[in-house]
DRENVEX-569500 format. One record per atom (N, C-alpha, C, O): residue number from 0; residue in three letters; atom name; x, y, z. Coordinates in nm, 2 decimals, padded with zeros to 4 digits, m for minus. Layout:
REM DRENVEX-569500
   resi   resn   name        x        y        z
    NUM    ALA     CA        X        Y        Z
...
This chain:
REM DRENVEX-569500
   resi   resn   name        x        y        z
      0    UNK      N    11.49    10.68    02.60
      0    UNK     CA    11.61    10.63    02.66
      0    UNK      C    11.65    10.72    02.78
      0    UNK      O    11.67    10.69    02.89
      1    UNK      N    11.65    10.82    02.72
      1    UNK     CA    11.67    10.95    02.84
      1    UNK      C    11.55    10.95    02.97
      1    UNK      O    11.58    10.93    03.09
      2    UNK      N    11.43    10.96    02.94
      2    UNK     CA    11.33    10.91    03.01
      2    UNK      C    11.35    10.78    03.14
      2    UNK      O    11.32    10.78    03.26
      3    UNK      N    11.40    10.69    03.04
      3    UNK     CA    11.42    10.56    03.11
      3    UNK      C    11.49    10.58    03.20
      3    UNK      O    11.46    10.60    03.31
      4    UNK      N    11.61    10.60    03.16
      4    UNK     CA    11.73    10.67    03.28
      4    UNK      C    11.72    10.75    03.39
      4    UNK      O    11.80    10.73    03.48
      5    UNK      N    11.60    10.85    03.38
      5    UNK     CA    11.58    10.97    03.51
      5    UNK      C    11.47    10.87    03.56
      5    UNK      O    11.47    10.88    03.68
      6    UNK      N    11.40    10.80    03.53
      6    UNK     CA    11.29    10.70    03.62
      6    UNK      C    11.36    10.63    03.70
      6    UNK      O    11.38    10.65    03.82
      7    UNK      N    11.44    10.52    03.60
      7    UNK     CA    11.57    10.44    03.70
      7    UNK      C    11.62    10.53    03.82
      7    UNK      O    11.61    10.49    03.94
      8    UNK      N    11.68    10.63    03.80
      8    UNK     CA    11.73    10.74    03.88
      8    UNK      C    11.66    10.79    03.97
      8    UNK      O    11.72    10.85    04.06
      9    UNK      N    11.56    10.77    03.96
      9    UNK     CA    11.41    10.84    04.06
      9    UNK      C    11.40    10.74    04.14
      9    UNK      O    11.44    10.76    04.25
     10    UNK      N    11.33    10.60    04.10
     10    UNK     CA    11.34    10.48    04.15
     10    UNK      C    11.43    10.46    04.28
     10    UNK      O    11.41    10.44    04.40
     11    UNK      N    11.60    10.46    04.17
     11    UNK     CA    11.72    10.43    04.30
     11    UNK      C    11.70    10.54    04.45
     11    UNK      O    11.71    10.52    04.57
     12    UNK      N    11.65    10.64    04.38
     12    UNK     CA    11.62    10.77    04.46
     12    UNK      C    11.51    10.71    04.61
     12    UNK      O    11.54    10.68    04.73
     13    UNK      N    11.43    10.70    04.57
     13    UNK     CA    11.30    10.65    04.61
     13    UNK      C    11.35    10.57    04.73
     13    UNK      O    11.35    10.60    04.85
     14    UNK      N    11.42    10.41    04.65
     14    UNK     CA    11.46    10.33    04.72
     14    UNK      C    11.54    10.34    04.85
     14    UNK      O    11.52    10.29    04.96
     15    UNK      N    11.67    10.43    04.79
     15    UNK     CA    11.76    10.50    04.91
     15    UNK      C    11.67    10.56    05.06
     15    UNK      O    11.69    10.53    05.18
     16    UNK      N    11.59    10.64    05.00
     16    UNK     CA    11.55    10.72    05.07
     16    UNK      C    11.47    10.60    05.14
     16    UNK      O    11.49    10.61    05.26
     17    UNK      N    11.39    10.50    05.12
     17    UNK     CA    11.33    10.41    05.20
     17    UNK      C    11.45    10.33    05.30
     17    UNK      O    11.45    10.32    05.42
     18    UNK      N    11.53    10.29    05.25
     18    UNK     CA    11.62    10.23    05.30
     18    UNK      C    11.65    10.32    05.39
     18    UNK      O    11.60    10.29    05.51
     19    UNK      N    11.72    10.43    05.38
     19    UNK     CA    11.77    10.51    05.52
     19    UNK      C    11.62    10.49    05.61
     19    UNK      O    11.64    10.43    05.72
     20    UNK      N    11.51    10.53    05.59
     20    UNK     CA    11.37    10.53    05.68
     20    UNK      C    11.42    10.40    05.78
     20    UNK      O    11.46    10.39    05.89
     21    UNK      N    11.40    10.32    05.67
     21    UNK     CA    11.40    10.14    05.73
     21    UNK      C    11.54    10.15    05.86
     21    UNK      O    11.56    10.15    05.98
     22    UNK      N    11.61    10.17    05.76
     22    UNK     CA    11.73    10.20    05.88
     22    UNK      C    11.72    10.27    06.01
     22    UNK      O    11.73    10.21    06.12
     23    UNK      N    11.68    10.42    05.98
     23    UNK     CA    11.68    10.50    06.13
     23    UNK      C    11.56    10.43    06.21
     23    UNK      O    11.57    10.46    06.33
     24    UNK      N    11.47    10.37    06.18
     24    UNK     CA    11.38    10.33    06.25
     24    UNK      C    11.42    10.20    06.32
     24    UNK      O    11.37    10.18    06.43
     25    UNK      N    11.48    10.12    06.28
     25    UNK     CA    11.60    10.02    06.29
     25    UNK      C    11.60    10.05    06.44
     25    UNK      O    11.54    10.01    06.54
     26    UNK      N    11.73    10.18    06.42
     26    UNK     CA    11.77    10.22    06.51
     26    UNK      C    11.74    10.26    06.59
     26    UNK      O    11.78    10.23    06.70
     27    UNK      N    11.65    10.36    06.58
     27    UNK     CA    11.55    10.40    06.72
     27    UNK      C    11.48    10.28    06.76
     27    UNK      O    11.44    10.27    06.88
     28    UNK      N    11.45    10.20    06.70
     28    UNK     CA    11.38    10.09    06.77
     28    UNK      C    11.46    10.02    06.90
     28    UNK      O    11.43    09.98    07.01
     29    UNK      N    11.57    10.03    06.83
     29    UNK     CA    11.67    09.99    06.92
     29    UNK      C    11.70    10.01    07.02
     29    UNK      O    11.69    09.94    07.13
     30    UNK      N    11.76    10.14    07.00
     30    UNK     CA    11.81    10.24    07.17
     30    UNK      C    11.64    10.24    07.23
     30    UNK      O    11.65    10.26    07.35
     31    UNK      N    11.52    10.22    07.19
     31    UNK     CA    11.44    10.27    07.26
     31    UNK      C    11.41    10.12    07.34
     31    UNK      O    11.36    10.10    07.46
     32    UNK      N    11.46    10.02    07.25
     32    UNK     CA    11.44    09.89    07.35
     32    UNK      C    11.52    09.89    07.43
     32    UNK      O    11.48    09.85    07.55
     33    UNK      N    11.65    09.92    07.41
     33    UNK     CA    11.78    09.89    07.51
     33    UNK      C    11.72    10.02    07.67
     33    UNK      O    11.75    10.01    07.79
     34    UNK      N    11.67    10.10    07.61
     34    UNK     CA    11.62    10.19    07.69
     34    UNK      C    11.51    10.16    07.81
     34    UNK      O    11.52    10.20    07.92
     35    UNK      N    11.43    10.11    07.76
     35    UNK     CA    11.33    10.02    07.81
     35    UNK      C    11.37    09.95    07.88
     35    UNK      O    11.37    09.97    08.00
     36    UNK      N    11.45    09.82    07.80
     36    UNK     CA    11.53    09.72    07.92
     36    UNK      C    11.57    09.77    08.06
     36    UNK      O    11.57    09.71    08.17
     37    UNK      N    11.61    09.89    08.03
     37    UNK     CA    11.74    09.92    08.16
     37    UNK      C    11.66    10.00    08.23
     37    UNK      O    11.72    10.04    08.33
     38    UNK      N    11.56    10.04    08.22
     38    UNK     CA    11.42    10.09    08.26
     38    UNK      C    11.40    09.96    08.40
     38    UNK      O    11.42    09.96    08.52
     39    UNK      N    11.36    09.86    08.31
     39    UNK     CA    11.30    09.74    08.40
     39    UNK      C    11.42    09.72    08.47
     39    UNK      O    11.42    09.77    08.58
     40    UNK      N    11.54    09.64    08.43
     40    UNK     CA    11.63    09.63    08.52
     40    UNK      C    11.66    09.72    08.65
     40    UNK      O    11.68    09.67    08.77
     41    UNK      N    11.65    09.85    08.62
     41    UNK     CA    11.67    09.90    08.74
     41    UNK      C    11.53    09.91    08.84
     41    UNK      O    11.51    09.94    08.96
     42    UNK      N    11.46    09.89    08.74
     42    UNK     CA    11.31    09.88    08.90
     42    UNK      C    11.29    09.73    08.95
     42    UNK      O    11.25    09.70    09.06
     43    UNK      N    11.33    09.67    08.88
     43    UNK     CA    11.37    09.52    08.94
     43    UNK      C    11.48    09.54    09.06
     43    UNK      O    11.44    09.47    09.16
     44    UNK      N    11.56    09.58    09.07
     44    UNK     CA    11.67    09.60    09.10
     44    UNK      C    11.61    09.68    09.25
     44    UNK      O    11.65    09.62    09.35
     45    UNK      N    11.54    09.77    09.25
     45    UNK     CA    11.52    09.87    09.35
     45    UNK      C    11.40    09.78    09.43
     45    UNK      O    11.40    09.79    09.55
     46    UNK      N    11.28    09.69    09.35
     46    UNK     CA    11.20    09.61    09.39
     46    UNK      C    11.26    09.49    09.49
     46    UNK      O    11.24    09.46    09.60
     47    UNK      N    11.35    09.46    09.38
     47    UNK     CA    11.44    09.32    09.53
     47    UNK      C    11.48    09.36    09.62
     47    UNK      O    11.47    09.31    09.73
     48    UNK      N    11.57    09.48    09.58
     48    UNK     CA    11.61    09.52    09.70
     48    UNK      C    11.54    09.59    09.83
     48    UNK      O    11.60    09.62    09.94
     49    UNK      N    11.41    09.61    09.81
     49    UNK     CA    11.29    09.66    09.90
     49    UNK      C    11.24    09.57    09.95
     49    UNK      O    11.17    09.58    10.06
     50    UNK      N    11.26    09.47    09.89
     50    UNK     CA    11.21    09.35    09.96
     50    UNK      C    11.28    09.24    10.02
     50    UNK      O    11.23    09.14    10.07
     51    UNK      N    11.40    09.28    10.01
     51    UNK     CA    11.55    09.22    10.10
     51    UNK      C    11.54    09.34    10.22
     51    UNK      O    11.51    09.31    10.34
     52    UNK      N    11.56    09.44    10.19
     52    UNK     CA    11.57    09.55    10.29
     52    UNK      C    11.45    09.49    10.42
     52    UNK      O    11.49    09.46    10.53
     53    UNK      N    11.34    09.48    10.39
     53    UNK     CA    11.23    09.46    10.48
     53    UNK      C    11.26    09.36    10.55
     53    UNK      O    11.24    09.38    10.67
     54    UNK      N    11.31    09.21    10.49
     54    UNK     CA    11.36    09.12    10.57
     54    UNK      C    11.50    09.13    10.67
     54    UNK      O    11.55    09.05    10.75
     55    UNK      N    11.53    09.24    10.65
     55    UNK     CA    11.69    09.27    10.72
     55    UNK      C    11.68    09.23    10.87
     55    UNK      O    11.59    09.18    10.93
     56    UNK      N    11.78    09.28    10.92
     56    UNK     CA    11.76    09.28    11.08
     56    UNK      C    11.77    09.43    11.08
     56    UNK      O    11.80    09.51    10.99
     57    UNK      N    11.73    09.46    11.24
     57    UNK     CA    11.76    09.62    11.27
     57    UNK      C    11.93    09.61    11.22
     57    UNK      O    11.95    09.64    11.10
     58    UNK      N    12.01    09.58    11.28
     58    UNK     CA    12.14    09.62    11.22
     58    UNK      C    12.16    09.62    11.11
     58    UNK      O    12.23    09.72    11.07
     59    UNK      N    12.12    09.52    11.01
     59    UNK     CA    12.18    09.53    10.87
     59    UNK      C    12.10    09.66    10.78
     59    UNK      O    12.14    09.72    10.68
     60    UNK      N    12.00    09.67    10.86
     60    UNK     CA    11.91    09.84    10.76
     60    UNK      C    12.03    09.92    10.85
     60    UNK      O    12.13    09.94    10.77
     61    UNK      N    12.07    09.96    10.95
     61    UNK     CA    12.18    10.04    10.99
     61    UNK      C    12.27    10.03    10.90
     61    UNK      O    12.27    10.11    10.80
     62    UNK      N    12.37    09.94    10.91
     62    UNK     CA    12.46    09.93    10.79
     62    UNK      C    12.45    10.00    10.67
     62    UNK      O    12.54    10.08    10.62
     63    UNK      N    12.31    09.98    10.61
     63    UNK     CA    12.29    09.98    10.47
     63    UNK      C    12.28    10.17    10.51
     63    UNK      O    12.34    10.26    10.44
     64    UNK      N    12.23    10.19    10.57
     64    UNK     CA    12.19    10.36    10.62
     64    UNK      C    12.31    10.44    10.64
     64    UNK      O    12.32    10.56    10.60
     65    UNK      N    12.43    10.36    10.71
     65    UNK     CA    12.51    10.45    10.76
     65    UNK      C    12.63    10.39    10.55
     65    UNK      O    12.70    10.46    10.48
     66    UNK      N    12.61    10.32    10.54
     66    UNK     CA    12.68    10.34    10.40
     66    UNK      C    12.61    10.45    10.32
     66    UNK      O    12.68    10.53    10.26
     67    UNK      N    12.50    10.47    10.31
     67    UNK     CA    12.44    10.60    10.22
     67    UNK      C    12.45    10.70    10.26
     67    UNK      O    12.40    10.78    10.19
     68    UNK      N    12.48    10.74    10.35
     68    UNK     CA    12.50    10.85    10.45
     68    UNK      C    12.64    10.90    10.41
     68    UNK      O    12.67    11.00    10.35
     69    UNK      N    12.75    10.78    10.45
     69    UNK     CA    12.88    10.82    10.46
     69    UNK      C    12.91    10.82    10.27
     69    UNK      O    13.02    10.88    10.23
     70    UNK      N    12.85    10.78    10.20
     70    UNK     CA    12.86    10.80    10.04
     70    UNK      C    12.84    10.98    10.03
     70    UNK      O    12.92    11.07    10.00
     71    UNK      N    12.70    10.98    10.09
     71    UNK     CA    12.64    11.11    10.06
     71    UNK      C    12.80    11.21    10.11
     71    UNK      O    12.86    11.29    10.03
     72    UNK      N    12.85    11.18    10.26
     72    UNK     CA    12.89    11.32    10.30
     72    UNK      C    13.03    11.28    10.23
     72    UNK      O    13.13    11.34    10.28
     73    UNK      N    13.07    11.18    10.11
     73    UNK     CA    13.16    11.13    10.02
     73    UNK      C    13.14    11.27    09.92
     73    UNK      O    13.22    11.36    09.92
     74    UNK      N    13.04    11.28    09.86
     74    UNK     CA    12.99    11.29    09.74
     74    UNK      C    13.02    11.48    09.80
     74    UNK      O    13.06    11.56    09.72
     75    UNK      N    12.99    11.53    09.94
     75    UNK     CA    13.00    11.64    09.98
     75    UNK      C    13.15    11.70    10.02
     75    UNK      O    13.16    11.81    10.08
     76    UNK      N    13.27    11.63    09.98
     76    UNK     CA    13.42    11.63    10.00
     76    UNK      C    13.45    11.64    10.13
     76    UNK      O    13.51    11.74    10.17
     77    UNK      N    13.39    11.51    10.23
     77    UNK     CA    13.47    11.45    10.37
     77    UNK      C    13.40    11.32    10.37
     77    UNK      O    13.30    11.27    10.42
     78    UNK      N    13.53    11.27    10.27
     78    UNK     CA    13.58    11.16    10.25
     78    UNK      C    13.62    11.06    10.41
     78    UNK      O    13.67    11.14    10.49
     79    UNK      N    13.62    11.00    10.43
     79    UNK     CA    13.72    10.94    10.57
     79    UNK      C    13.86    10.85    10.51
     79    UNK      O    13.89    10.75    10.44
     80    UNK      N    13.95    10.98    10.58
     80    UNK     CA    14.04    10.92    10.56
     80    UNK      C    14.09    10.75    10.65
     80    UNK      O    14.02    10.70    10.73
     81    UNK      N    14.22    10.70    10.60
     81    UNK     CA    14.27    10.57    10.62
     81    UNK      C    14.27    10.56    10.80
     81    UNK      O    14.23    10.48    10.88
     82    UNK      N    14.33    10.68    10.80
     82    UNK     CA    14.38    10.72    10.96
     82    UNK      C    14.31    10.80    11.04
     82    UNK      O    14.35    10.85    11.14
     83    UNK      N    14.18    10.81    10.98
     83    UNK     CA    14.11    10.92    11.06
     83    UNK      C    13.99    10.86    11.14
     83    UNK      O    13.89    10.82    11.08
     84    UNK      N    14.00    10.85    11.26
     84    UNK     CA    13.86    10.81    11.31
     84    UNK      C    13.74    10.87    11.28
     84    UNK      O    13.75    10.98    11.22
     85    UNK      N    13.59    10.80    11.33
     85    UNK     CA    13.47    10.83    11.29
     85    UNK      C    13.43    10.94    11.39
     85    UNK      O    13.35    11.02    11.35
     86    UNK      N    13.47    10.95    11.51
     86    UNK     CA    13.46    11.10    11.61
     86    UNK      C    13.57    11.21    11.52
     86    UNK      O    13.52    11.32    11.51
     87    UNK      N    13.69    11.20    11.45
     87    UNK     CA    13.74    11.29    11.38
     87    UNK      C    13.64    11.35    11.25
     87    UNK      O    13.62    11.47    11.22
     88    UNK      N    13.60    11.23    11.18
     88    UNK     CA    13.50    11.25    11.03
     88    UNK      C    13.43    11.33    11.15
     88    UNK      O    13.46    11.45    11.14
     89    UNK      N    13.36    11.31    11.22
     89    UNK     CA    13.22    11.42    11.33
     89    UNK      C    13.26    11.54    11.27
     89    UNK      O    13.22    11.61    11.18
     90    UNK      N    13.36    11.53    11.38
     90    UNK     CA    13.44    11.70    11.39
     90    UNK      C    13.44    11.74    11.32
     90    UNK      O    13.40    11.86    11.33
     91    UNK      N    13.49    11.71    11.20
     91    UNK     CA    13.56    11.82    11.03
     91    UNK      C    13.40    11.79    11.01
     91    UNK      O    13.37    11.90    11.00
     92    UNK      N    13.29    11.70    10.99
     92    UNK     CA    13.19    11.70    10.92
     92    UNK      C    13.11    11.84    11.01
     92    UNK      O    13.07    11.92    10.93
     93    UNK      N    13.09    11.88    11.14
     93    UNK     CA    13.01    11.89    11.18
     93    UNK      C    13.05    12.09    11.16
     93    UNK      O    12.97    12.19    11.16
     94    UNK      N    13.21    12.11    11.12
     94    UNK     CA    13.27    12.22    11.15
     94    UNK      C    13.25    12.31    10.98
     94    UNK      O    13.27    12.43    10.96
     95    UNK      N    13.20    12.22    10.90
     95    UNK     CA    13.20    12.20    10.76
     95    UNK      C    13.10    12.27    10.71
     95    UNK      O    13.11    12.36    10.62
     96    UNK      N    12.97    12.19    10.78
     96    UNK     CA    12.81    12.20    10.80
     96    UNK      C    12.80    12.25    10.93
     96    UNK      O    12.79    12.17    11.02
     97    UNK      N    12.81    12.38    10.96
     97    UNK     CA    12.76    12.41    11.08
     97    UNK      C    12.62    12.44    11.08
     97    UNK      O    12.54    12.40    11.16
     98    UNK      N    12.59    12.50    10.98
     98    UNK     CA    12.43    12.49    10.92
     98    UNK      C    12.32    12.38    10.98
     98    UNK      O    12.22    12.41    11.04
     99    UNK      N    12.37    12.24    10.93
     99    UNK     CA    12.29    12.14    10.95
     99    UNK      C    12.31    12.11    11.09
     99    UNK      O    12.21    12.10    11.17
    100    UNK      N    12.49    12.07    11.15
    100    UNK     CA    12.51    12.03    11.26
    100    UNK      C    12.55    12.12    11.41
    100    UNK      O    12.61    12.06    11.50
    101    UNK      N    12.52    12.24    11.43
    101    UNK     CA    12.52    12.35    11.48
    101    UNK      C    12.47    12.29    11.64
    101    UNK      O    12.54    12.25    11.73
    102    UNK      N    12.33    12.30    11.62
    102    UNK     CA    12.25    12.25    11.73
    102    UNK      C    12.25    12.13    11.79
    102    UNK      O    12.20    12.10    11.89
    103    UNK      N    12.33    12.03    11.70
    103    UNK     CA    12.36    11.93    11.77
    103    UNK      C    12.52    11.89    11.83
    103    UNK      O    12.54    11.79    11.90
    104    UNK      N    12.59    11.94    11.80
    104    UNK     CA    12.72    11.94    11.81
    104    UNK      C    12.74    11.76    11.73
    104    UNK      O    12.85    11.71    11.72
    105    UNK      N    12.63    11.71    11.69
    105    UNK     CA    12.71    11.54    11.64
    105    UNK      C    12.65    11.48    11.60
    105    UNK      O    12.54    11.47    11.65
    106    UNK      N    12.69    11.41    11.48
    106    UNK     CA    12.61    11.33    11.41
    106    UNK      C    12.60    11.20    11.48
    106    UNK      O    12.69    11.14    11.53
    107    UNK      N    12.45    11.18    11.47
    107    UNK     CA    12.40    11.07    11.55
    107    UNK      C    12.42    10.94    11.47
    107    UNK      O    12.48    10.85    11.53
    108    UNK      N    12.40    10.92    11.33
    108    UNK     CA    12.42    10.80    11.26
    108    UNK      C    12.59    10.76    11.30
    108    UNK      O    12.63    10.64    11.33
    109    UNK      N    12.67    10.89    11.29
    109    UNK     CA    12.81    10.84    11.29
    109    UNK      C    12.87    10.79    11.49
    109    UNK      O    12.96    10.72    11.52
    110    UNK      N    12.81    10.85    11.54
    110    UNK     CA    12.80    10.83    11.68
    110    UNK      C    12.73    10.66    11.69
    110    UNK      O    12.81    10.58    11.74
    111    UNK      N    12.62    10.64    11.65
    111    UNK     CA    12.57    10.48    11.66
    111    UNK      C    12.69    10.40    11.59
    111    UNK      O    12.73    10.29    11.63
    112    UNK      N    12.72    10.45    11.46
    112    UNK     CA    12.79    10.36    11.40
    112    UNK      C    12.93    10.32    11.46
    112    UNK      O    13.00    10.22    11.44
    113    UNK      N    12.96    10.41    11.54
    113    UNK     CA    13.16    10.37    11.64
    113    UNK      C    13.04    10.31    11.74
    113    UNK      O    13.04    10.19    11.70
    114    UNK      N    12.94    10.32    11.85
    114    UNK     CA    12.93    10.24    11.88
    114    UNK      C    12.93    10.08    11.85
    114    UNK      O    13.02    10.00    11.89
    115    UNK      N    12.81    10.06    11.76
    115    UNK     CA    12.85    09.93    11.69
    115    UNK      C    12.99    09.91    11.69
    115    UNK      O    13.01    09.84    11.79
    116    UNK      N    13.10    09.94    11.61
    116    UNK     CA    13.18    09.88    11.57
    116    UNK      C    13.25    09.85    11.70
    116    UNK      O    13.26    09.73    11.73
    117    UNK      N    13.30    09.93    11.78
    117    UNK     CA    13.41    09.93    11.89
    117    UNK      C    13.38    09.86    12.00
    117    UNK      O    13.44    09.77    12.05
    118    UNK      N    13.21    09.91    12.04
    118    UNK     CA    13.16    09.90    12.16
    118    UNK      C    13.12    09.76    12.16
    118    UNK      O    13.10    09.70    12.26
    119    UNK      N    13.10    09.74    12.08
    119    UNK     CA    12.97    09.61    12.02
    119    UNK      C    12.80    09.62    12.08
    119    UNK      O    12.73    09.53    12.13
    120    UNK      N    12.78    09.72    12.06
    120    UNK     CA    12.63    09.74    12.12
    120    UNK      C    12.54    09.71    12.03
    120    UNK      O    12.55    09.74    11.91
    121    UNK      N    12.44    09.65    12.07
    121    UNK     CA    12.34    09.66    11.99
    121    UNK      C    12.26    09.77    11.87
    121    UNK      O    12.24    09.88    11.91
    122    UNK      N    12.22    09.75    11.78
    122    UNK     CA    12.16    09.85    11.71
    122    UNK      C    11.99    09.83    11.73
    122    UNK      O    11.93    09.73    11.70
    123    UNK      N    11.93    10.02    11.81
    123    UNK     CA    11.82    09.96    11.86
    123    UNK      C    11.74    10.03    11.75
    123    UNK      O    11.80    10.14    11.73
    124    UNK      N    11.65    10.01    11.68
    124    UNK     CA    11.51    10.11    11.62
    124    UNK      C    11.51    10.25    11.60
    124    UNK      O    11.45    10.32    11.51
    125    UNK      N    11.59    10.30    11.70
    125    UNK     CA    11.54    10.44    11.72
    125    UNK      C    11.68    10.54    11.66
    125    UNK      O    11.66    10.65    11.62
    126    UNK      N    11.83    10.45    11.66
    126    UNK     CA    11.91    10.50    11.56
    126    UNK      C    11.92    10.46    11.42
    126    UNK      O    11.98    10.54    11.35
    127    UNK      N    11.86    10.34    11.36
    127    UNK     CA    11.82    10.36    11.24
    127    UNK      C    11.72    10.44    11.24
    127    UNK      O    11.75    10.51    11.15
    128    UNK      N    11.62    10.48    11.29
    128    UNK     CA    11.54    10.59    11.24
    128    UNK      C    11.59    10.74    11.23
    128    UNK      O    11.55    10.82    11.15
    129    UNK      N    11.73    10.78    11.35
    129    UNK     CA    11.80    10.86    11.31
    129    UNK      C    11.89    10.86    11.22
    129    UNK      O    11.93    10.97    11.20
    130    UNK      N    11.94    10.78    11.15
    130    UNK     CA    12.00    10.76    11.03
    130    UNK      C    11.97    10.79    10.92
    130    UNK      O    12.03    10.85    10.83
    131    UNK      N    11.81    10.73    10.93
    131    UNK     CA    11.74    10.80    10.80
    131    UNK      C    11.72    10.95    10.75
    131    UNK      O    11.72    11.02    10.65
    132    UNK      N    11.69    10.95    10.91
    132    UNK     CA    11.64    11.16    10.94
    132    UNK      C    11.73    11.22    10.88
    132    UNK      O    11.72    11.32    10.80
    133    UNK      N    11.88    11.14    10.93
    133    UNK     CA    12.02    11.24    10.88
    133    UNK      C    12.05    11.29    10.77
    133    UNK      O    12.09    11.39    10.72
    134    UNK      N    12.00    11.12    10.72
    134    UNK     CA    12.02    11.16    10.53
    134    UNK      C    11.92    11.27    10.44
    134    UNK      O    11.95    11.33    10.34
    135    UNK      N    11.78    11.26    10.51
    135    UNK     CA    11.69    11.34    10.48
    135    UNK      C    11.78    11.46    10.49
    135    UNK      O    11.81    11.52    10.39
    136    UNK      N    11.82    11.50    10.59
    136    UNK     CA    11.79    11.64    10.68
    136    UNK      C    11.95    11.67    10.54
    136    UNK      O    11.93    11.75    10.45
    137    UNK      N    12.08    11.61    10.53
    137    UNK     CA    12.15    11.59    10.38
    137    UNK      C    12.13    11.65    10.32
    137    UNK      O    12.17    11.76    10.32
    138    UNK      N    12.03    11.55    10.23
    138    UNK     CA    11.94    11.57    10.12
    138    UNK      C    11.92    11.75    10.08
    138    UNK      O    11.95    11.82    09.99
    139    UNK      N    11.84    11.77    10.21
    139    UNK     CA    11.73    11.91    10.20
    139    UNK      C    11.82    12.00    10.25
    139    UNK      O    11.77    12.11    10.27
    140    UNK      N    11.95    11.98    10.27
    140    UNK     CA    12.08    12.07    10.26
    140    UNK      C    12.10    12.08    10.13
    140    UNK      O    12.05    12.17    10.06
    141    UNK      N    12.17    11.99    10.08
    141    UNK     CA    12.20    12.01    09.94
    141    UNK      C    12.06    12.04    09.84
    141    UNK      O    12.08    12.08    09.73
    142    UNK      N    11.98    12.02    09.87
    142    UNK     CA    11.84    12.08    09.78
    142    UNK      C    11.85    12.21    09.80
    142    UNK      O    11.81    12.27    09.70
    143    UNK      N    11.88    12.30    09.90
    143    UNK     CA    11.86    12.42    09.90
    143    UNK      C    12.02    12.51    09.86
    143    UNK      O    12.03    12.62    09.81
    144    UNK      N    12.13    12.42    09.91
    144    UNK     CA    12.26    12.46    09.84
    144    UNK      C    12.28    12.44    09.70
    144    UNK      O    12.31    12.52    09.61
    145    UNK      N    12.27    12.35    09.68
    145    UNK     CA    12.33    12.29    09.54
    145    UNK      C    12.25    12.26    09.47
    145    UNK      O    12.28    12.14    09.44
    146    UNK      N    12.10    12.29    09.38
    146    UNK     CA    11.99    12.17    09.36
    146    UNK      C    12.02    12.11    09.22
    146    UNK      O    11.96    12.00    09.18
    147    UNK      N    12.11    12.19    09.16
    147    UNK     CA    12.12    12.09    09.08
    147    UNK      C    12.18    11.98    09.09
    147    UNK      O    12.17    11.88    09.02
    148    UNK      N    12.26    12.00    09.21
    148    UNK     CA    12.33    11.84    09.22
    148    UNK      C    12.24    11.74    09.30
    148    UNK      O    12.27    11.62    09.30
    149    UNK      N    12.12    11.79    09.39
    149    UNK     CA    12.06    11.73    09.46
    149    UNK      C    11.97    11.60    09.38
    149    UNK      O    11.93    11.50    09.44
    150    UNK      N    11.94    11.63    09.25
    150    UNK     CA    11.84    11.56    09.20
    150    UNK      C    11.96    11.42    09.16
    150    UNK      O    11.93    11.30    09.19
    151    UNK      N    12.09    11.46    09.10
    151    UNK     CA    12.16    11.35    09.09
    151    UNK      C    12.18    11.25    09.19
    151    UNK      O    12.17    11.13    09.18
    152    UNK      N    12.21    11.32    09.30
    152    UNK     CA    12.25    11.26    09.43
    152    UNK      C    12.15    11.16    09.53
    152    UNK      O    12.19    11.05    09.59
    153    UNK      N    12.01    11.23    09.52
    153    UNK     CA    11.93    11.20    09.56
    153    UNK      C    11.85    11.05    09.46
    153    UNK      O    11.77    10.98    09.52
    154    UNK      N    11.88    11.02    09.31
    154    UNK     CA    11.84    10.94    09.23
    154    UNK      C    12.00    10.83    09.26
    154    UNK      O    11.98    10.71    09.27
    155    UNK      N    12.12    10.88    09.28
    155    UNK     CA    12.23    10.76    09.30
    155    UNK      C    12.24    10.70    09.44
    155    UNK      O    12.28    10.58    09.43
    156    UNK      N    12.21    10.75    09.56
    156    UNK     CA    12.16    10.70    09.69
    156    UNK      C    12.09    10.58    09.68
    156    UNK      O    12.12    10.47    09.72
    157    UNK      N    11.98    10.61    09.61
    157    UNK     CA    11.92    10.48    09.60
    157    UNK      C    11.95    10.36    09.59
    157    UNK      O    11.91    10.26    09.66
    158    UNK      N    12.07    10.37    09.48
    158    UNK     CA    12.14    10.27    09.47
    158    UNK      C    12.27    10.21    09.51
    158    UNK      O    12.34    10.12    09.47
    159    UNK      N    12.26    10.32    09.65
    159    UNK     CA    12.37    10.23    09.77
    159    UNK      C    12.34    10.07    09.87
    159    UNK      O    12.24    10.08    09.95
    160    UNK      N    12.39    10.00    09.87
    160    UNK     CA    12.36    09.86    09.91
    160    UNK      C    12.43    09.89    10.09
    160    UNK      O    12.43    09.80    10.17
């Protein structure tokens, strides 16, 4: 009788302990799918968008350049204010970063971009290619200032439209 009872008890034992197994495995199966998913979603995500990007016009890759740019020097505390022009953001950006912006007295992405807007000039090749440079040249500021924030920064850029 006693016998019977500690088997039963071993048994229930047994069982539990399978059950929890069954369960945590449940669960990691889970998060490791949900993990996965969001894996694909975002390289889907980065794929269309590489393949919209290519179709753009020169201006619309500008746009998209001078939004990651102006995120980035966001993300670096010079924000544009409501009332502040894009020759003011220059000045406080360039007086900020003298490091980066020293030798040029001015940022070229933000100089094309009041073009566009005010002047209505065209956007030619050669300032989206400075736009890009800018954000590089950014980038490899804050990689050598801050690098722990650079890996963040540099993986959420990506995902400026």
């Amino acid at each position: 009788n006693v016998q019977t009872e500690v088997s039963f008890e071993e048994t229930e034992k047994k069982s539990d302990v399978e059950a929890d197994k069954r369960l945590s495995i449940m669960i990691w199966s889970g998060i490791a799918s949900v993990l996965i998913a969001c894996i694909f979603v975002l390289c889907m995500d980065q794929w269309l968008f590489r393949r919209r990007y290519e179709r753009m016009t020169v201006t619309e890759r500008f746009l998209v350049e001078v939004r990651k740019n102006l995120w980035i020097l966001t993300k670096l505390g010079y924000t544009r204010t409501d009332t502040e022009t894009l020759e003011e953001l220059q000045k406080r950006v360039v007086c900020g970063l003298p490091q980066l912006f020293q030798e040029k007295q001015e940022i070229a992405f933000l100089r094309g971009y009041e073009e566009y807007l005010y002047r209505r000039r065209e956007v030619q090749g050669d300032i989206l290619v400075t736009a890009v440079s800018e954000r590089e040249e950014l980038l490899q500021w804050v990689k050598s200032e801050r690098k722990q924030y650079y890996y963040s920064l540099s993986i959420r850029v990506r995902f400026i439209r």
